[in-house]
C-alpha positions as CSV (number, residue, x, y, z in Angstrom):
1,X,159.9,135.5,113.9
2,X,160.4,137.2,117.3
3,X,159.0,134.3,119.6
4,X,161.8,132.8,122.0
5,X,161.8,129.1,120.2
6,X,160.5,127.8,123.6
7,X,158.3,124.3,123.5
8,X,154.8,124.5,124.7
9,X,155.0,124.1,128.6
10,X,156.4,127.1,128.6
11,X,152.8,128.4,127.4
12,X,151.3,126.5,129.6
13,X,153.1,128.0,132.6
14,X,152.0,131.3,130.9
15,X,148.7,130.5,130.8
16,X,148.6,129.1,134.5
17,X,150.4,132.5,135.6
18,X,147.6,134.5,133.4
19,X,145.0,132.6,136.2
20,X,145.8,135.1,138.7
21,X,144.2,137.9,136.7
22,X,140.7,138.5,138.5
23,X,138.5,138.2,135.4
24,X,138.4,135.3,132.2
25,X,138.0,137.3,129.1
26,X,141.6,138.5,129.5
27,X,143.6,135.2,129.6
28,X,140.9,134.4,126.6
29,X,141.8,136.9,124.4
30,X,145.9,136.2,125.2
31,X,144.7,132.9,124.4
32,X,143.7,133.3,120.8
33,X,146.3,135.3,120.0
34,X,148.8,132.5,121.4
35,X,147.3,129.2,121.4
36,X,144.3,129.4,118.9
37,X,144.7,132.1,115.9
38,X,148.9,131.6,115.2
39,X,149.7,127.5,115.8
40,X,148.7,126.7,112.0
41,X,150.4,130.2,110.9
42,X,153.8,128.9,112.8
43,X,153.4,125.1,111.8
44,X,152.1,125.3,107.9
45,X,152.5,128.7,106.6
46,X,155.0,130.2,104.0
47,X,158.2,132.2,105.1
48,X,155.9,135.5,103.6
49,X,153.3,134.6,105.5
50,X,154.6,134.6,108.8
51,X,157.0,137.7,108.8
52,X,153.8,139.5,107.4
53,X,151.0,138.1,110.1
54,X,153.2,136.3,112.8
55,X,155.7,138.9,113.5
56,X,153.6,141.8,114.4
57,X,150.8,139.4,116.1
58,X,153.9,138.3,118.1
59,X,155.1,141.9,119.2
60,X,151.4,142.6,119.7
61,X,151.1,144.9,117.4
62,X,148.8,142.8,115.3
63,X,145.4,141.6,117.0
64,X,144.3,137.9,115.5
65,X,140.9,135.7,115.8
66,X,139.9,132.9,114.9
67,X,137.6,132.7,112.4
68,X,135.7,128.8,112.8
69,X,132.1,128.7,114.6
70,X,129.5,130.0,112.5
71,X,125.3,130.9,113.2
72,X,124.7,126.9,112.7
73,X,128.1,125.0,113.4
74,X,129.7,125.4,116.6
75,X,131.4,122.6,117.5
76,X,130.4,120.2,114.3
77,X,133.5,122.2,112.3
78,X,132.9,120.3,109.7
79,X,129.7,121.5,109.1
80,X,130.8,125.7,107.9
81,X,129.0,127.1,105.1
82,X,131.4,130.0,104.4
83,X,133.3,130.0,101.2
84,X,136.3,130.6,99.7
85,X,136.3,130.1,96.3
86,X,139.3,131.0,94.0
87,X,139.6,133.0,91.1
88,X,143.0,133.6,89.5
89,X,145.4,134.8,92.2
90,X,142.5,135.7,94.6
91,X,140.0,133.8,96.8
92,X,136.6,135.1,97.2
93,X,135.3,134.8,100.1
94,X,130.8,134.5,101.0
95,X,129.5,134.1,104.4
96,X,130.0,134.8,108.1
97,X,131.2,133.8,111.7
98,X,130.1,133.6,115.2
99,X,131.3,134.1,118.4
100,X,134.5,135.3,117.3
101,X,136.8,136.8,119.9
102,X,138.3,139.7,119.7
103,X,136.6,140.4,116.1
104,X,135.8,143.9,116.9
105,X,139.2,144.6,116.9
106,X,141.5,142.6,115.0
107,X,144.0,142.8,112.3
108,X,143.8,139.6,111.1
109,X,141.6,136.4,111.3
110,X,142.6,132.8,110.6
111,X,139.6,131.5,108.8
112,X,138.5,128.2,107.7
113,X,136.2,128.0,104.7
114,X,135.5,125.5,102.1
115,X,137.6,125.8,99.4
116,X,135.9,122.9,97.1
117,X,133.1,120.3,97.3
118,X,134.7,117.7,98.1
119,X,134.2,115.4,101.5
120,X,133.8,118.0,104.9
121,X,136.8,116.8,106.4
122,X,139.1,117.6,102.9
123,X,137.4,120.5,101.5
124,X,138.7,123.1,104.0
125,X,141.8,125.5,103.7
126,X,142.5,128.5,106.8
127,X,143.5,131.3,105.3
128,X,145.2,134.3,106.7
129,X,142.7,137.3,106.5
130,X,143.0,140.8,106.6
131,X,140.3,142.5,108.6
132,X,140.0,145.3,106.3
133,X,139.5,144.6,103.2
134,X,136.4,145.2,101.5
135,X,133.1,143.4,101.9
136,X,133.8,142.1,105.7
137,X,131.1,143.5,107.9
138,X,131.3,143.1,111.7
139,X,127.6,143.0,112.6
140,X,127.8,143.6,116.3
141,X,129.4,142.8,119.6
142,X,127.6,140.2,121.7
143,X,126.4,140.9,124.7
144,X,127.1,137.8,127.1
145,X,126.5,136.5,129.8
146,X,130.2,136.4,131.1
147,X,133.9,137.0,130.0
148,X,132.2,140.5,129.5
149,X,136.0,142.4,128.9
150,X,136.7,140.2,126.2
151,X,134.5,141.6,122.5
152,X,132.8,138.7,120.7
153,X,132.1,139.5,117.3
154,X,129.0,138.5,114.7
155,X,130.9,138.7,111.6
156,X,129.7,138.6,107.8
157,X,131.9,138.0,104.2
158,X,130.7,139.7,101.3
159,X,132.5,138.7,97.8
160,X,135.8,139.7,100.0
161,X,139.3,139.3,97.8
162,X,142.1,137.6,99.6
163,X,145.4,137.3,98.2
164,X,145.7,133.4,97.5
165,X,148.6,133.4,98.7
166,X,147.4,134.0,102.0
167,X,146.5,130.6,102.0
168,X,147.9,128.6,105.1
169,X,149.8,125.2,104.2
170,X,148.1,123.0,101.3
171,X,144.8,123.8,100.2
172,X,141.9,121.2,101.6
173,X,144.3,120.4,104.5
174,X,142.5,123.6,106.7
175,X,140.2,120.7,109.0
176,X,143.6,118.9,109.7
177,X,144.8,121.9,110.7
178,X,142.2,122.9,113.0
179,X,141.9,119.7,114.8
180,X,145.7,120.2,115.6
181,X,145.1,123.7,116.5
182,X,142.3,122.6,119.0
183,X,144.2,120.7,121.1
184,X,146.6,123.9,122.2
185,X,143.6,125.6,122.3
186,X,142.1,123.1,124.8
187,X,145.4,122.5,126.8
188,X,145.7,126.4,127.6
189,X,141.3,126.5,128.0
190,X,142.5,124.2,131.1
191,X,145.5,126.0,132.5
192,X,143.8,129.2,133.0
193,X,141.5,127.7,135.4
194,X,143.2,126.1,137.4
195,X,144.7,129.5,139.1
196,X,141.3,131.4,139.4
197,X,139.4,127.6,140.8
198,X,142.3,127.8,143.7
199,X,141.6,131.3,144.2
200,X,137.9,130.4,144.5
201,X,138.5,128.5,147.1
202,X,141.0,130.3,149.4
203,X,138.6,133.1,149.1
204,X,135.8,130.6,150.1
205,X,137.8,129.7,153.2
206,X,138.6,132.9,154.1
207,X,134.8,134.1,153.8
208,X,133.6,131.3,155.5
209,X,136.1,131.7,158.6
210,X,135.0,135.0,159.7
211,X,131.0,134.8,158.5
212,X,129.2,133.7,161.5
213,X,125.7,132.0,161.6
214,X,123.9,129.9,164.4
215,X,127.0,131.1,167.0
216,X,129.4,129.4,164.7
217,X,131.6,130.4,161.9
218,X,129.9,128.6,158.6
219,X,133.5,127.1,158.2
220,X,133.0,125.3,161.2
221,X,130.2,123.1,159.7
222,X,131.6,119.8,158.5
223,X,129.3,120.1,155.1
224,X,131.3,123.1,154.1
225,X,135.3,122.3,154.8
226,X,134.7,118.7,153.8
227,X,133.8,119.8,150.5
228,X,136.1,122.7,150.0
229,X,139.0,119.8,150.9
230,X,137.4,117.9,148.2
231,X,137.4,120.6,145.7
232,X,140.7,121.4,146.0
233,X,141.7,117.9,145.6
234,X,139.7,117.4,142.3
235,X,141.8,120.7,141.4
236,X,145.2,119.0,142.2
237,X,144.0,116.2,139.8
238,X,143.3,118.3,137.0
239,X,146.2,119.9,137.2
240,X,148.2,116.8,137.3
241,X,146.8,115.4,133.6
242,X,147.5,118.8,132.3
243,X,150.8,118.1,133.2
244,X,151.2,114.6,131.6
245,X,149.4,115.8,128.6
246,X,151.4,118.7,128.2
247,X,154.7,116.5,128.5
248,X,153.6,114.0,125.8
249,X,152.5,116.4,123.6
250,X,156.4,118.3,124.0
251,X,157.5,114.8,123.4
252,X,155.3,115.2,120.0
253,X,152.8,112.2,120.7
254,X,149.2,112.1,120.2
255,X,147.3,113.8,123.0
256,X,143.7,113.9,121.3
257,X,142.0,111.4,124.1
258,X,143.7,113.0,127.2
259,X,143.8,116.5,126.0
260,X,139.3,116.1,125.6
261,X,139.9,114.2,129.0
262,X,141.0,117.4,130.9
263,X,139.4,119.9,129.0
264,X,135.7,117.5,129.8
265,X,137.4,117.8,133.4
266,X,138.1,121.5,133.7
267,X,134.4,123.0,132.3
268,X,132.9,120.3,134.8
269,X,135.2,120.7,137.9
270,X,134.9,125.0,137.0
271,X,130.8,124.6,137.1
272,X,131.4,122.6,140.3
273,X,133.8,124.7,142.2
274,X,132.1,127.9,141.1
275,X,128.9,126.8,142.4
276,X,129.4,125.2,145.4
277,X,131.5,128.1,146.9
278,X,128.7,130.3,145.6
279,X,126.7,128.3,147.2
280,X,128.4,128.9,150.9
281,X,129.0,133.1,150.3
282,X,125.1,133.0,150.5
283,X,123.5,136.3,149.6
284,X,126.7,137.8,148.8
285,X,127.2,135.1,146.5
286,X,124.4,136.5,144.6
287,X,126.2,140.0,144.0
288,X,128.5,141.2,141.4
289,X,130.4,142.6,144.5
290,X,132.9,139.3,144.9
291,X,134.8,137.6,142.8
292,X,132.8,134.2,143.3
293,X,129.8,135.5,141.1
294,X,132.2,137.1,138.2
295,X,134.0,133.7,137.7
296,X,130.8,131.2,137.8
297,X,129.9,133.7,134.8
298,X,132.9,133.8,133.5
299,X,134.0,130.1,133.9
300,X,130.9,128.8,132.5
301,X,132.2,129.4,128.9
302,X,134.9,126.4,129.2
303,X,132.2,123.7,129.1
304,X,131.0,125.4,125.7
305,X,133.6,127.2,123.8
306,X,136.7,125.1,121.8
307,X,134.3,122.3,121.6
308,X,132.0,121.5,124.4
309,X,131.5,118.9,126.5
310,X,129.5,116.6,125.0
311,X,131.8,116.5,121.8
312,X,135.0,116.1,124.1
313,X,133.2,113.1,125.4
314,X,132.3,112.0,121.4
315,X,136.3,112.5,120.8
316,X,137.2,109.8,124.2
317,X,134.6,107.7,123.3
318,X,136.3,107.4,120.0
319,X,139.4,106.5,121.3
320,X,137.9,104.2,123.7
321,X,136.1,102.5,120.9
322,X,132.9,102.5,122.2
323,X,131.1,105.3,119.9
324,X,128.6,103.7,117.7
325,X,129.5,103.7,113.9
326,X,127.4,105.9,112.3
């Protein structure tokens, strides 16, 4: 379908390499269109399917989202309100999304919307969604507090009529789906961090060599290199699960527990890193002038979005066996 048939480190070392652009919302928008709007599409849709959505979104010249959180379910996915309900050879689709990324401009959205009323977890389908059909609104663009280049979209459905054919895979299998989906998503969350948290600190070090205060460069206090050396440990260790995650998931075994661990370990170590080197620019730190402040916006997101950290915890806890039965 025009991709190069390559297994998934190689999007990993993409996504690593995407790190070195100075801002988030760009590897975030490559990211959806990679890693978070198209696994489903290439695993579980029809032959028709893909040459119509995954070919272009491929050659980039289709834009995709990801059509999940809504106004009152963010990371409880189980919990959407929007519907698809079919009529003859058509779904019709009520309702709306949140936080959608790239929504203001995309093609086409995988979206997950009940599809029966059955049990949460089996009454789902995605479906592959043209942006232009009739009765789909896009409300606004959000104005955020980081990953400012990337358009995050308020979206509403009103009696929209999708081809049900456009349906990805088996109907009521979409929450399956997503949860496989998520775990991409979450891998290639962590890779692109990892570049832009080591370039957080070399510029910290730098910075910190030449500022002078008290007759002495700031680097010269022990408070300050100690904990840059310990930063850029913690990096090395992230970086280092990503890597046996990624390789057992290219094996094709389950990588639910390890893949929360990392992604718990890369909005927390992103917060940390982020702040701490704020901490030492000082005033400057405080400007939009260095690249310190933009990424302690921008990095905050990864604690929050693709399931935050307190559900990643929920998902280890789980396979740890220590989470309460309900």
């Amino acid at each position: 379908y025009g991709g190069m048939g390559l297994d998934f480190s190689y999007s990993i070392a993409v996504a690593e390499e995407l790190g070195s652009i100075r801002c988030g919302g760009i590897p975030m928008a490559i990211g959806v269109q990679a890693g978070m709007a198209t696994p489903a599409l290439t695993r579980f849709g029809s032959d028709e399917l893909k040459k119509q959505f995954l070919v272009p979104t491929i050659a980039g010249d289709f834009v995709a989202c990801l059509g999940i959180s809504e106004a009152g379910a963010g990371s409880d996915v189980a919990s959407i309100k929007t519907t698809a309900v079919r009529k003859g050879d058509e779904y019709v689709v009520n309702g709306g999304k949140m936080w959608t990324t790239s929504g203001c401009q995309a093609d086409w959205m995988c979206l997950l919307a009940n599809t029966s009323d059955g049990p949460p977890h089996r009454n789902k389908s995605l479906i592959c969604l043209p942006m232009n059909l009739p009765g789909i609104h896009v409300a606004r663009k959000i104005d955020k507090l980081g990953m400012r280049s990337s358009d995050t979209a308020q979206i509403f459905f009103e009696d929209v009529r999708v081809p049900s054919k456009n349906l990805i895979g088996e109907e009521g299998k979409g929450f399956t789906y997503q949860m496989l989906q998520f775990q991409e998503e979450r891998l290639w969350g962590v890779a692109t961090v990892l570049t832009p948290l080591e370039t957080i600190i070399q510029e910290t070090v730098d910075y910190t060599r030449q500022r002078k205060a008290f007759d002495r460069s700031i680097l010269h206090n022990q408070a300050v290199h100690f904990r840059l050396a310990e930063l850029a440990t913690e990096v090395e260790l992230l970086r280092s699960l990503l890597y046996r995650t990624v390789a057992r998931y290219v094996e094709g075994k389950d990588v639910t527990k390890f893949a929360s661990m990392a992604k718990l370990k890369a909005g927390r170590l992103a917060r940390e890193v982020t702040d701490s080197c704020l901490q030492f620019w000082g005033g400057m730190g405080f400007t939009s002038e260095v690249l310190v402040s933009r990424f302690y916006r921008d990095l905050r997101l990864v604690s929050i979005g693709g399931g935050t950290d307190e559900t990643m915890l929920s998902i280890i806890c789980k396979y740890m066996e220590t989470l309460p039965s309900k």
